[in-house]
N, C-alpha and C positions, 0 to 999 in steps of 0.2 A: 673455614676457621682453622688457625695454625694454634698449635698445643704442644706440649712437652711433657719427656719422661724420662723416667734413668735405668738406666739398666748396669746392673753389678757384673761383669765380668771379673777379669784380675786387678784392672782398674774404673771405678766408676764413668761411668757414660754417661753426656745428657744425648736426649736426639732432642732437635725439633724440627717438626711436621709438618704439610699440610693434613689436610682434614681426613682423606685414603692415605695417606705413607706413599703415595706417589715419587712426592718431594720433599727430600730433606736432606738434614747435616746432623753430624754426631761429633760430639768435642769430648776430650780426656784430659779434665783439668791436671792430672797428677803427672802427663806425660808433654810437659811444655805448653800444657792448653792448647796443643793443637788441634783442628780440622780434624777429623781419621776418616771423616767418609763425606762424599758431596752427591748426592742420585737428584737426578731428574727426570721425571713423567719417566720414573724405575731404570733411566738409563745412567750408569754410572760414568760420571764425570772424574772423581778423583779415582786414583789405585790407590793398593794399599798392600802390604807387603805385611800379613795378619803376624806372623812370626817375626819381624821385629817389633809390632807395637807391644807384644804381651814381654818381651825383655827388658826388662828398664838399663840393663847394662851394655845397649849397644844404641847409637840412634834408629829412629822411624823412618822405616823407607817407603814413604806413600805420604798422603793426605796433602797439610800443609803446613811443615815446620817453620816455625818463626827464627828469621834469622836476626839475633842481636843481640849485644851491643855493638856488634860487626858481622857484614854477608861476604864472602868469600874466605879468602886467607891472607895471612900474614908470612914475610919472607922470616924463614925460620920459625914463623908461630912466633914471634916477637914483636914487639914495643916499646915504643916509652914514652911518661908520663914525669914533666919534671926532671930530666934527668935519671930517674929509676925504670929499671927495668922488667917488663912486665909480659907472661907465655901468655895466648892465648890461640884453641885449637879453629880451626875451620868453620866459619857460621856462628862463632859465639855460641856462649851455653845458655840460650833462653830456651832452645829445645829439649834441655833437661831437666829444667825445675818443676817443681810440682808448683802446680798454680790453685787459684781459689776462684768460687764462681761468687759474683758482688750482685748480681741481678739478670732475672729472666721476665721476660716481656711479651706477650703474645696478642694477637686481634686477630681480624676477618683475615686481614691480608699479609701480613709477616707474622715473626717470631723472631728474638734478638737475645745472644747471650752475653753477659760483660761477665768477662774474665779479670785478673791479675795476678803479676808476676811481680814478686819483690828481689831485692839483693840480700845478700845475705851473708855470713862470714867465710863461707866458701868462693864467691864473685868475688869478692872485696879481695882475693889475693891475687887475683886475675886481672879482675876488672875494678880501680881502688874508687868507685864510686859507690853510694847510695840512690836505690831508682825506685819505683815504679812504673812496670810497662802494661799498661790497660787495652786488653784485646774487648772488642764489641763484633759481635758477628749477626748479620743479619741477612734473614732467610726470604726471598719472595716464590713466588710461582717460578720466575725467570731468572733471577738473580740471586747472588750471594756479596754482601758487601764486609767486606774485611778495613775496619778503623783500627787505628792503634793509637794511644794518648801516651808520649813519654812524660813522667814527672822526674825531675832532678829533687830530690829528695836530701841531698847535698850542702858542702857550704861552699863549694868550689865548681867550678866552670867544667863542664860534665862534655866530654867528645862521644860521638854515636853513630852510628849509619845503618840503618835498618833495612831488611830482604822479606823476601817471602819464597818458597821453594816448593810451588805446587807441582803434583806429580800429576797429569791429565793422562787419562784410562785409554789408549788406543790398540788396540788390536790386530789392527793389519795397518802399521805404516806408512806401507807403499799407497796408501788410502789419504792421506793426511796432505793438507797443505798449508804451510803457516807464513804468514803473511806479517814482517816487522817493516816499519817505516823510516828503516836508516839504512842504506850501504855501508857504512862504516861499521864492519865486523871483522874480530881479531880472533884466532883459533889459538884456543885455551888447549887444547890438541890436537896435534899435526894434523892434517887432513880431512878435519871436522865439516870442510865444505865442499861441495862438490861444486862447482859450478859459482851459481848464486844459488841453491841450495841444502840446506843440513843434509848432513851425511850417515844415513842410518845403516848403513852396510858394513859398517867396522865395527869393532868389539866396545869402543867407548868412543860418544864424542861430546866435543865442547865448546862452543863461541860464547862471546860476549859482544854486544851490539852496544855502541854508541850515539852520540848525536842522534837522540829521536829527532824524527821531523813530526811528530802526531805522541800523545799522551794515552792511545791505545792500540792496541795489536788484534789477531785475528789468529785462529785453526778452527780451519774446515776441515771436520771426521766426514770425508767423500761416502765410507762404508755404512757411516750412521745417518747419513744427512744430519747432521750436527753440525752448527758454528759456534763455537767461542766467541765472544769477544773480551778482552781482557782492559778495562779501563786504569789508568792510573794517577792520582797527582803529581804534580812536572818534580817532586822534588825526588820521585824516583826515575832516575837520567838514565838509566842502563836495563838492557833487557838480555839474560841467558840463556838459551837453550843447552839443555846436558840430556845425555840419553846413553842407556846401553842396550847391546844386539842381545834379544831372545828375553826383552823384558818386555808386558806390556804398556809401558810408560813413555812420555815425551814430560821434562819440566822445561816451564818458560816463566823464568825466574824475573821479581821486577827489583832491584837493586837503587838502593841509593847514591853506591859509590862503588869506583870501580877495584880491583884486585889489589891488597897492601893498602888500602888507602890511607889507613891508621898514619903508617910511618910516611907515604907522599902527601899526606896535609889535602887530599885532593876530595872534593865534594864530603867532608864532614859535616855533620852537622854542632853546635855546640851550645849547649844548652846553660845560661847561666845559673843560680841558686834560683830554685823554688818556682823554675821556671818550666813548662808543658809542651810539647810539639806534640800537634796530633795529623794524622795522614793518616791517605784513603786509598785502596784499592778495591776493585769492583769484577767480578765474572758475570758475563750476561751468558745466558744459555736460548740457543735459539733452533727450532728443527727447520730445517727448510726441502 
């Protein structure tokens, strides 16, 4: 049986359960309603970097920040909309607002929390829409399924491209192998590949992968007998690996569109008045 509770730190926690605390996830609505911890059968899947979650004056380096009303960046942190011109920083600010919990759901075999994330007059100078973006996260034995519901809340034709930037908990690198199903990969930092590849041996690296030929991915933790599998709906086209030397993190980021896409017009999505896109992402957890 899966159950739920909260727990007060500096910002309120839900977790939810299985039935022993074996497995579970824990969300902080106040801190972009992100993810902050993902454990299974007690072995931990996400990192979490506990000193930026308790800051609210810097981003979360761990769990899984939501990226949007854009994932990557903009040339100059710029835009436009109309003719006007408009900053906006790195990944969009959904990972800074405080969110609201709409519903929790639990039985024999899951638990499921629905979040939301409004606009607000601080977006509105960045981002000159009105949204809701509805996170539902739901918890199995094996899996963790991440929905998100955009509403154009608007009277005008709403542009958007949404990310996800989970941090997966690895330990000894030289351990790991990840397995993406495109050759077509671009280095967002020099030297990010070795070979065919990622390149863990430098102080930072970066790719972005194109042209999936498959709609999910793979990392095999060799030191935990742990597989990932990361499933995704096709309208997320790009897959990122980023990492730094001497942390224990790898992110493989699922994107909807690729770097600036704002200003190259390319794989937006666009959402008319009063109108919903909802997409899915899926981690399955496997020991082998």
């Amino acid at each position: 049986m899966y159950a739920y509770h909260t727990r007060q730190d500096q910002f309120e926690t839900y977790i939810l359960q299985n039935e022993n605390g074996s497995t579970l996830i824990e969300i902080v609505p106040e801190r972009g309603c992100i993810i902050s911890q993902y454990i299974v059968n007690n072995e931990l899947i996400f990192y979490l970097d506990e000193a930026t979650l308790s800051n609210p004056d810097i981003n979360v380096r761990g769990g899984n920040p939501i990226l949007f009303p854009i994932s990557s960046y903009l040339e100059q942190n710029q835009y436009r909309v109309n003719d006007s011109l408009y900053s906006m920083s790195q990944h969009g600010f959904a990972r800074n607002l405080k969110g609201t919990v709409v519903e929790i759901t639990t039985n024999e075999f899951s638990a499921s929390i629905t979040t939301e994330l409004t606009s607000n007059a601080d977006t509105y100078e960045h981002y000159p829409f009105e949204f809701k973006l509805i996170m539902k996260y739901t918890l199995t034995d094996s899996s963790l399924t991440i929905e998100s519901t955009v509403l154009n809340t608007d009277e005008k034709t709403m542009p958007f491209y949404l990310g996800y930037h989970p941090y997966f908990y690895v330990a000894d690198k030289s351990q790991i192998e990840i397995i993406i199903p495109s050759s077509n990969v671009v280095e967002l930092i020099p030297n990010s590949m070795k070979g065919q590849t990622f390149n863990f041996e430098q102080p930072e690296s970066n790719v972005i992968y194109s042209d999936l030929q498959a709609n999910s991915c793979h990392m095999i933790d060799h030191a935990r007998s742990l597989k990932l599998k990361l499933s995704m709906d096709d309208v997320y086209k790009y897959l990122v690996l980023w990492t730094l030397q001497g942390k224990d993190f790898v992110c493989i980021e699922p994107w909807m569109a690729p770097v600036n896409a704002m200003n190259l017009h390319k794989d937006v999505q666009y959402l008319q008045a009063g109108q919903t896109h909802t997409s899915a992402f899926k981690i399955s957890a496997e020991f082998v």
